[in-house]
C-alpha positions as CSV (number, residue, x, y, z in Angstrom):
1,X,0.0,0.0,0.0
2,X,1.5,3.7,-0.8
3,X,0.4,5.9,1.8
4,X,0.7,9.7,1.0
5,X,1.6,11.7,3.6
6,X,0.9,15.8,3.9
7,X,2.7,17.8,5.9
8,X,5.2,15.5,6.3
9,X,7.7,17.8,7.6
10,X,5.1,18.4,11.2
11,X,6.1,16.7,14.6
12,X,2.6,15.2,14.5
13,X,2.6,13.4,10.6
14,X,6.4,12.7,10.2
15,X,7.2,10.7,13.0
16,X,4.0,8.7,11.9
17,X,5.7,8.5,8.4
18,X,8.7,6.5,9.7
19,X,6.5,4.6,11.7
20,X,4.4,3.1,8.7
21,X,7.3,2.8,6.4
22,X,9.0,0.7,8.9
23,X,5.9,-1.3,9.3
24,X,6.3,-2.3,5.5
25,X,4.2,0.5,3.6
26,X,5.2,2.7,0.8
27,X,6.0,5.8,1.5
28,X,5.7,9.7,-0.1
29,X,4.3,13.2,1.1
30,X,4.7,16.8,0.4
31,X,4.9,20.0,3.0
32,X,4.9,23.7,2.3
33,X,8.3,24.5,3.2
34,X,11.7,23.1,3.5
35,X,13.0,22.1,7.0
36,X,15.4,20.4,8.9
37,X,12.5,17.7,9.3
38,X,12.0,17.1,6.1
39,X,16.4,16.7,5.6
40,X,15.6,14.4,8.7
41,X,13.2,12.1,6.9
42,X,15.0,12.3,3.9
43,X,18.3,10.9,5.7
44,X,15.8,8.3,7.4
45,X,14.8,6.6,4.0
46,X,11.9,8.6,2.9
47,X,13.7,9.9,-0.1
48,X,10.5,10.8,-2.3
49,X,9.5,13.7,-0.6
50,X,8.3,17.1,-2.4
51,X,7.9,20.6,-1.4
52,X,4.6,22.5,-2.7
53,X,1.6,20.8,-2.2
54,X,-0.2,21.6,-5.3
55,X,-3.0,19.9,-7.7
56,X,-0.2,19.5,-10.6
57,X,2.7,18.0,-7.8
58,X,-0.2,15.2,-6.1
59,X,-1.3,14.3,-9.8
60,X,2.6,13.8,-10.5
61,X,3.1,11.5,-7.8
62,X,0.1,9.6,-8.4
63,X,0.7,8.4,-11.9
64,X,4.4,7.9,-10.8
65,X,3.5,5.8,-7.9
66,X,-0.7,5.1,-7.3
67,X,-1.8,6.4,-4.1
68,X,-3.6,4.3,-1.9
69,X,-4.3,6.4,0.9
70,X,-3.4,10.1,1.5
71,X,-3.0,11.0,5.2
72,X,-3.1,15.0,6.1
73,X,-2.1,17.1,9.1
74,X,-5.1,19.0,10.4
75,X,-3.6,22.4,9.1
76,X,-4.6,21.0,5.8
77,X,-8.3,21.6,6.0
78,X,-8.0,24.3,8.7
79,X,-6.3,26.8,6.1
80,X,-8.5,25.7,3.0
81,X,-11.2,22.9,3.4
82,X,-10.9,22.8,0.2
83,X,-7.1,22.1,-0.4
84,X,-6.0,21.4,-3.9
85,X,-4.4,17.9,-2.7
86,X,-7.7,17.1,-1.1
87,X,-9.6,17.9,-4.2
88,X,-7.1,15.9,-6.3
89,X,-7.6,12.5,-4.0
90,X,-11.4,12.9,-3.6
91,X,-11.8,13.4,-7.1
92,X,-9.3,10.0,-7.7
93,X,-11.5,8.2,-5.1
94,X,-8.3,8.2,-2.8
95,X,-8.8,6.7,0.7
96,X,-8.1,10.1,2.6
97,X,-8.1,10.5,6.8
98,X,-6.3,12.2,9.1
99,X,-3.0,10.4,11.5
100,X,-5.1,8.8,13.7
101,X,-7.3,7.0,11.6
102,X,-3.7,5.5,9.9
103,X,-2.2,5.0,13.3
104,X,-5.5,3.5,15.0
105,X,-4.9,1.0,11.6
106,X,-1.1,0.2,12.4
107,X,-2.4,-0.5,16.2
108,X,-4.6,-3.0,15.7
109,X,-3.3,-4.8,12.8
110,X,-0.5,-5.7,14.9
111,X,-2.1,-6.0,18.0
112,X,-0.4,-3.4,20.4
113,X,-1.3,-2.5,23.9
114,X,-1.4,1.6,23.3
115,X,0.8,3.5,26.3
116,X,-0.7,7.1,25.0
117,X,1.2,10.4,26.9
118,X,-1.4,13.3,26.6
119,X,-1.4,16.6,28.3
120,X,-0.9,20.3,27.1
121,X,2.8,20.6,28.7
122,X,5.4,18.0,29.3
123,X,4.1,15.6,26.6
124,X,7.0,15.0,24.4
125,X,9.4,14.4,27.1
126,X,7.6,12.2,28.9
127,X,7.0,10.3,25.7
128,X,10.6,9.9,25.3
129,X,11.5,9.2,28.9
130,X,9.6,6.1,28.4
131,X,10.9,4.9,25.6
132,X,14.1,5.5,26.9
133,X,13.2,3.1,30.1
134,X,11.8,0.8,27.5
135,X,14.9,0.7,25.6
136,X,17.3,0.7,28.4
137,X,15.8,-1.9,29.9
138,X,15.8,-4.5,26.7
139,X,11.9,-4.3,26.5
140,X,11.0,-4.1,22.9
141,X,9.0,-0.7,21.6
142,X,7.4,1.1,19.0
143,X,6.2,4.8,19.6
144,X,5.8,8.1,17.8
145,X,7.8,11.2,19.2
146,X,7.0,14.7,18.0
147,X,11.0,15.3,18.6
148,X,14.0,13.8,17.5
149,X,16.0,11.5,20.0
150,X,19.6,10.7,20.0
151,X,18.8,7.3,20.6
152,X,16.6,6.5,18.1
153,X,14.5,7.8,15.3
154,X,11.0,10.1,15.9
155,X,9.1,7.2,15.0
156,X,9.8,3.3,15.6
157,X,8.0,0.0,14.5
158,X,9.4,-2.9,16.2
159,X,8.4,-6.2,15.1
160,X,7.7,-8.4,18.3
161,X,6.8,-5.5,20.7
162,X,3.8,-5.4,23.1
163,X,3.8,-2.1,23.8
164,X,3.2,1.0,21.1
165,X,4.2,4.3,23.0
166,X,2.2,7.5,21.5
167,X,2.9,11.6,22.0
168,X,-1.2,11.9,22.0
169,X,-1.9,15.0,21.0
170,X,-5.3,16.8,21.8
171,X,-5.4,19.5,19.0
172,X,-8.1,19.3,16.5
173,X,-8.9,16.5,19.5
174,X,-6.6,14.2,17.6
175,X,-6.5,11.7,21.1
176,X,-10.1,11.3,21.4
177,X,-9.5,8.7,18.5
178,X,-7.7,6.4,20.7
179,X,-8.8,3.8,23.7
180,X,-5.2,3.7,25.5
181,X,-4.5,0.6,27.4
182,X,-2.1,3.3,29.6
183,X,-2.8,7.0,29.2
184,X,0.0,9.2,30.9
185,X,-1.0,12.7,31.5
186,X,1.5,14.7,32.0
187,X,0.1,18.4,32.7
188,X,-3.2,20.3,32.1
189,X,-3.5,23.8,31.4
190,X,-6.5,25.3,28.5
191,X,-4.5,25.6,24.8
192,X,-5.9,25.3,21.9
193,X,-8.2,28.3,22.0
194,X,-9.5,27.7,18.5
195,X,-10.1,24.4,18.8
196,X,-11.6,24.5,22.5
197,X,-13.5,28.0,22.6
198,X,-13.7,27.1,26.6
199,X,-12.0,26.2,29.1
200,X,-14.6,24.0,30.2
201,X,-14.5,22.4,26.3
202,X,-10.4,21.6,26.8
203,X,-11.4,19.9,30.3
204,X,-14.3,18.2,28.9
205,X,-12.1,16.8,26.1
206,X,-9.6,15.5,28.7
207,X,-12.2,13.7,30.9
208,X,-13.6,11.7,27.8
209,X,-10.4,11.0,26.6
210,X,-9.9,9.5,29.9
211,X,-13.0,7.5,30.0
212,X,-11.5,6.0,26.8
213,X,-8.6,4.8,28.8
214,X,-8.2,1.5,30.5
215,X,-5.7,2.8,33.4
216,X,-4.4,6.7,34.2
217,X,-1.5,8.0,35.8
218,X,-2.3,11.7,36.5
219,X,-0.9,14.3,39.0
220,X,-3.8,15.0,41.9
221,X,-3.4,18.4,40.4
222,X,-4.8,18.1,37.0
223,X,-7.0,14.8,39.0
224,X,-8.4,18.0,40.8
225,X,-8.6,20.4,37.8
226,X,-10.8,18.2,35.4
227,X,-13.5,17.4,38.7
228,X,-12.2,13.3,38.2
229,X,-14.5,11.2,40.6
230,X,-11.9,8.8,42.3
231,X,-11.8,5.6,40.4
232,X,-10.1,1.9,40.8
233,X,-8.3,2.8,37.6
234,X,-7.1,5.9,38.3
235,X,-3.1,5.8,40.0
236,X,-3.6,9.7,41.1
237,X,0.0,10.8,42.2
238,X,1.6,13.8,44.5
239,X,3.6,15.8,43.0
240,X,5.3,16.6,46.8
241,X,6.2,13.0,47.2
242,X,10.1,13.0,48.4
243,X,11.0,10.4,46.3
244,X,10.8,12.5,43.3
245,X,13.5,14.4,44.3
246,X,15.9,11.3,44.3
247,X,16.0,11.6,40.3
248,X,19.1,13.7,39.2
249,X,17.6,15.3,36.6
250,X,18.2,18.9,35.7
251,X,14.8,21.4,36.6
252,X,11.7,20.7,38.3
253,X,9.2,20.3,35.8
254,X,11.7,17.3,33.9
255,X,11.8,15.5,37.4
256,X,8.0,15.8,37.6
257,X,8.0,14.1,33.8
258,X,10.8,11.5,34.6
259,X,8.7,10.7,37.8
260,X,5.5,10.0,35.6
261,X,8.0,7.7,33.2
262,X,9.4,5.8,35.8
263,X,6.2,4.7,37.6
264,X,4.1,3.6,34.6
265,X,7.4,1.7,33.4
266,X,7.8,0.1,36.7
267,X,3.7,-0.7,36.7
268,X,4.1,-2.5,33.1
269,X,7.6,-4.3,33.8
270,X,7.5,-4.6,37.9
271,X,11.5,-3.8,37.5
272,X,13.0,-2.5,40.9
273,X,12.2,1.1,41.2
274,X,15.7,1.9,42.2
275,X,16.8,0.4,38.9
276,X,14.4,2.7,36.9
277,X,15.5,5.5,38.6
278,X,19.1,5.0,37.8
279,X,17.9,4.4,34.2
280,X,16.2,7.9,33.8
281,X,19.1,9.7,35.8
282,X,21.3,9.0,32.2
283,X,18.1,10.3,29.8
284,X,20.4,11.8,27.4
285,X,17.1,14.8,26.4
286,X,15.9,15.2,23.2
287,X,15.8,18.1,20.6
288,X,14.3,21.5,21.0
289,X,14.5,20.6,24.9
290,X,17.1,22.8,26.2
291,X,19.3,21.3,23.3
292,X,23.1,22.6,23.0
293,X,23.1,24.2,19.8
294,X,27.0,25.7,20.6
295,X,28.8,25.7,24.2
296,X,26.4,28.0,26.3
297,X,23.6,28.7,23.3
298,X,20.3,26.0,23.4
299,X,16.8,25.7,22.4
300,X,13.8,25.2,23.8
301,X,10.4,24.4,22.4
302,X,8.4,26.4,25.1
303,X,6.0,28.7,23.9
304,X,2.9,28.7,26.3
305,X,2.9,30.0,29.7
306,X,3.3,26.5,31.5
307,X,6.2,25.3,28.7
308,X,8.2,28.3,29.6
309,X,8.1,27.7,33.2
310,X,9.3,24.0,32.7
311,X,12.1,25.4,30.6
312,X,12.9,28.4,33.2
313,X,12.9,25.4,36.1
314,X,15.7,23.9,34.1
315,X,17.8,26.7,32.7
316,X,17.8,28.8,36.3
317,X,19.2,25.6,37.6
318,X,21.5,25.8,35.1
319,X,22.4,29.3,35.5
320,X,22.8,29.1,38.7
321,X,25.3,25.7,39.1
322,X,27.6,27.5,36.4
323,X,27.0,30.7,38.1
324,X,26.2,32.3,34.8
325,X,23.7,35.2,33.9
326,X,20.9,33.9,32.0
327,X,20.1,35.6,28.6
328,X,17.0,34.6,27.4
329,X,15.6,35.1,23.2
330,X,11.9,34.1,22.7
331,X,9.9,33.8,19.8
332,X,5.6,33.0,20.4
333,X,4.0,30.8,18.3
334,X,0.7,31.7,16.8
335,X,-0.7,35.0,16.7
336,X,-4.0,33.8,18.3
337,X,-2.3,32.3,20.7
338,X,-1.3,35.4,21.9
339,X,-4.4,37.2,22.3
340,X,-5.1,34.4,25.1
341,X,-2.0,34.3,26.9
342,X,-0.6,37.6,27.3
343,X,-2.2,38.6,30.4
344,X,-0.8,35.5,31.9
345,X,2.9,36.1,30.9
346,X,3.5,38.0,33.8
347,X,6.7,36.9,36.2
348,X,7.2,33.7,33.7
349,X,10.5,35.2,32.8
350,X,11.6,35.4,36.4
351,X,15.5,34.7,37.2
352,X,16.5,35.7,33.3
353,X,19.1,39.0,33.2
354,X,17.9,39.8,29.6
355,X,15.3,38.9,27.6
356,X,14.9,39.6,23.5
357,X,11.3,39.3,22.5
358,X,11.1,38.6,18.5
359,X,7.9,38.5,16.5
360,X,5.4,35.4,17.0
361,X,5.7,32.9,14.6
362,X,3.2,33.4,12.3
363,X,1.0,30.0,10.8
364,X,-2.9,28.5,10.8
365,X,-3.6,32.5,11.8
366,X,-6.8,34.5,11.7
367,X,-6.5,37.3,8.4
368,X,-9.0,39.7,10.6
369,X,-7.2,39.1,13.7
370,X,-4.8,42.1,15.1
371,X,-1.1,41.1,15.4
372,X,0.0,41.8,18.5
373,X,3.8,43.5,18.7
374,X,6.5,42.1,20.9
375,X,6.5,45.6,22.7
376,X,2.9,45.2,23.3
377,X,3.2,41.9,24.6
378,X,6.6,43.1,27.0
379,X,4.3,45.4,28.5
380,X,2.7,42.3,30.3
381,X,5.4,41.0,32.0
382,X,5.4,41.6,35.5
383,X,9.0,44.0,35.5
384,X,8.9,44.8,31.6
385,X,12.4,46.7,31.9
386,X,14.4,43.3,31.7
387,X,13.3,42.4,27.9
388,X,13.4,44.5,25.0
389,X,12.2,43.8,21.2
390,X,14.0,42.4,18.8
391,X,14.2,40.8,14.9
392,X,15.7,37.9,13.5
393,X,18.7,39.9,12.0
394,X,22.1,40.9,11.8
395,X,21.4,42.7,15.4
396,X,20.3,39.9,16.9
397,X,23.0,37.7,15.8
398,X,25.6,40.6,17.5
399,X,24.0,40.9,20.4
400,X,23.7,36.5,20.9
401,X,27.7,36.6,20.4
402,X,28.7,39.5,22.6
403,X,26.6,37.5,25.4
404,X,28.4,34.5,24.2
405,X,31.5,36.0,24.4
406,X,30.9,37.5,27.8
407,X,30.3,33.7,28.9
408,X,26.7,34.3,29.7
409,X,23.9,31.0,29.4
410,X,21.6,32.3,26.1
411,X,18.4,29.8,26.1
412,X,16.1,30.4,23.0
413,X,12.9,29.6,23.1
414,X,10.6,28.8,20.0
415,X,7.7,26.6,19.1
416,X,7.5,27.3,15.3
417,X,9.3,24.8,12.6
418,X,10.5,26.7,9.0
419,X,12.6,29.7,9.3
420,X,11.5,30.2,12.9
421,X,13.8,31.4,15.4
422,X,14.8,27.4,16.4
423,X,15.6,27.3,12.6
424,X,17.3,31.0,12.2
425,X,19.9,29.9,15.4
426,X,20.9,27.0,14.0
427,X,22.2,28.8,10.3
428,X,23.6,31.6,12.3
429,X,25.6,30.2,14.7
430,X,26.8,26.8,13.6
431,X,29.5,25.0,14.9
C-alpha cells in the first residue's frame, strides 16, 4: 500500500511516516516548506519527498507511484477545506483520513497494547523518557515522538513488541480517536483556543479522553482540575512526594515528567524502582528541549505559559550551578495564541538577566485578527524593563555573540518549525 503523507515535515505526521514505512508501507508526502524535518526524513529513507503541495505535484506523484491512501495534518483543512491535494484525491477516489485513523490502523493490525502520553505541557518528554526506560531496559517498543531522539529515530515500528508508546496529542482533539490501554498525563492547562472556545470544552475533552482509557496515571493536580471522581483505575500521584526528588535530573518540571515515566514503566515491567530510577538519571534529552546548539547557546520548544516555566525550572538551575547570567531570546507561536496568553505572561520570565522578544511565529492564523507586537506583549510582563524587542537579524546575531563571548547562558525559546527562530539559530551560529 502507498500511503501519501501531507505535511510530512510536522512533529505530528512525520514521525508517523517512519512509523508506517518501517511497518512495510510505501511511503511519499509533500509539506509547504523546507525544514530540517524534512532533511531528517529524507536521511531516514523517505527519499521521495516534495515541497509544494499543489494539484499538478499530487497528480505527479500519483501516476508515478498510485496512491492508496493520503494521510493530512489537520492544518490542511483548517487553512483551505478545500485544499487542492484534497480535491485531487477525492476526485481519484483516494482513501483520505487524518493520522489517527492511519495509526488507529497500524495499532490494531498488529495487535499493540497503546501507552498514550497526553497533556498540554510536558508531553513530548515524557513520551521519550519512556521509551528511553523501555529501551534501556531491553523491553521491545514502537512509539511516535513529535521530537527527535539521540537514541533513536521520531518514529519506531518494532516487530515483536507489546507495547506501542504515542505523544497523543489533543489539538483538533486528535487523542479522542484512541482507547489507550495506559494513558499518561502529563500536565493540564486550557490551549488550543480555536479548537476549544472554553476552558470547560479543553477539560471536557480530557475527561472523555480518559473515560476511553483503561488505566491513568495523572498528578492530583490536574485529577483536581478536570473534577475526576476517584476511580479503581485511576493511579492519582503527588507531585510533593520526596522520592521524586531522588532523580538527578536537571529542573523541576523534567523530574515531575521522569517521575511519571518511571512509575508507569515500573507498573508494566515490575522492575526494581531503584533500577528505573538510575535508568532515567542518564536520559540523554531530546531536541528542542534545552538542546546545545553551541557551548552555552540551546533551544527550547516552550512557547505557552506552562512550557516556559518547565524550561525556566531547568535553565535557572543551570544558570545558577555555572553561576552564569541567564540571557534569554523568545519567539511566540501563533498570533492567536497570543491574544489568550498575554495577560498570563507576567513573572514567567523570572530569574533571566535579559530577555529579546522577536515577533510570534506566524502559521494556521486568523486574516481579521490584530497582530499583537512584541512591545505590546513586554508590557505584560510583570517587571517589563528586563526584555526588549528584537528581529531575526544581523542585530540579533551581535547581540547573541557578545553575550556568548561575555560567557553568559543564552536559552532560545521557540515553538514554530520553518525559518522560525529554532531554525534561524541553527544557520547563524553553527558549529
Amino acid at each position: 500500500m502507498h500511503i501519501f503523507f501531507s505535511g510530512i515535515g510536522g512533529t505530528g505526521i512525520g514521525p508517523l511516516a517512519l512509523v508506517a514505512k518501517q511497518a512495510g508501507y510505501e511511503v511519499s508526502g509533500s509539506d509547504k516548506q523546507d525544514s530540517q524535518y524534512i532533511h531528517y526524513l529524507k536521511k531516514h529513507g523517505i527519499s521521495d519527498i516534495h515541497i509544494g503541495q499543489s494539484y499538478e505535484l499530487i497528480a505527479a506523484a500519483h501516476d508515478q507511484k498510485p496512491i492508496d491512501w493520503f494521510v493530512y495534518t489537520s492544518a490542511l483543512v483548517m487553512e483551505n477545506p478545500d485544499a487542492p491535494e484534497l480535491k485531487f484525491c477525492r476526485e481519484q477516489d483516494i482513501k483520505t483520513s487524518k493520522r489517527d485513523e492511519l495509526l488507529n490502523q497500524i495499532i490494531t493490525d498488529q495487535k499493540l497494547k497503546l501507552i498514550a502520553v497526553a497533556g498540554t505541557h510536558g508531553k513530548s518528554t515524557t513520551t521519550a523518557m519512556v521509551v528511553w526506560l523501555f529501551k534501556q531496559l531491553g523491553v521491545p517498543i514502537g512509539y511516535n515522538v513529535g521530537a527527535k531522539l539521540s537514541f533513536g529515530e521520531m518514529g519506531e515500528f518494532t516487530e515483536g513488541s507489546e507495547y506501542f508508546v504515542y505523544e497523543c496529542d489533543e489539538f483538533d482533539r486528535n487523542f479522542l480517536a484512541f482507547e489507550p490501554f495506559v494513558s499518561i498525563i502529563s500536565g493540564v492547562s486550557w490551549d488550543h483556543q480555536d479548537i476549544y472556545p472554553t476552558r470547560e470544552d479543553y477539560q471536557e475533552a480530557f475527561r472523555e479522553f480518559i473515560s476511553q482509557s483503561e488505566w491513568l496515571e495523572i498528578w492530583q493536580e490536574d485529577a483536581d482540575y478536570l473534577r475526576l471522581e476517584p476511580n479503581d483505575h485511576h493511579a492519582v500521584m503527588d507531585s510533593s512526594d520526596p522520592t521524586i526528588e531522588n532523580i538527578k535530573l536537571k529542573g523541576r518540571y523534567n523530574r515531575l515528567d521522569a517521575w511519571l515515566a518511571v512509575k508507569a514503566v515500573r507498573q508494566l515491567t515490575q522492575k526494581p524502582l531503584e533500577d528505573i530510577i538510575g535508568i532515567i538519571d542518564k536520559f540523554p534529552g531530546l531536541s528542542r528541549r534545552m538542546e546545545q546548539i553551541i557551548p552555552n547557546l540551546y533551544s527550547d520548544y516552550a512557547h505557552t505559559v506552562d512550557k516556559i516555566r518547565g524550561a525556566m525550572s531547568v535553565a535557572t538551575e543551570m544558570a545558577a550551578d555555572s553561576g552564569q547570567p541567564l540571557v534569554i531570546v523568545y519567539e511566540g507561536l501563533h498570533n492567536k495564541r497570543q491574544h489568550f496568553i498575554m495577560n498570563d505572561y507576567k513573572d514567567v520570565f523570572a530569574g533571566a538577566a535579559q530577555v529579546y522578544w522577536v515577533p510570534s511565529y506566524l502559521a494556521r492564523e486568523d486574516p481579521n485578527q490584530r497582530i499583537i507586537e512584541p512591545i505590546e506583549l513586554i508590557s505584560h510582563l510583570a517587571d517589563p524593563s528586563i526584555a526588549a524587542p528584537a528581529e531575526l537579524d544581523e542585530n540579533l546575531k551581535r547581540t547573541i555573540t557578545a553575550h556568548l563571548k561575555k560567557g553568559d547562558l543564552v536559552v532560545a525559546m521557540s515553538g514554530g518549525g520553518g525559518n522560525s527562530l529554532d531554525e534561524w539559530l541553527r544557520k547563524e551560529f553553527q558549529i
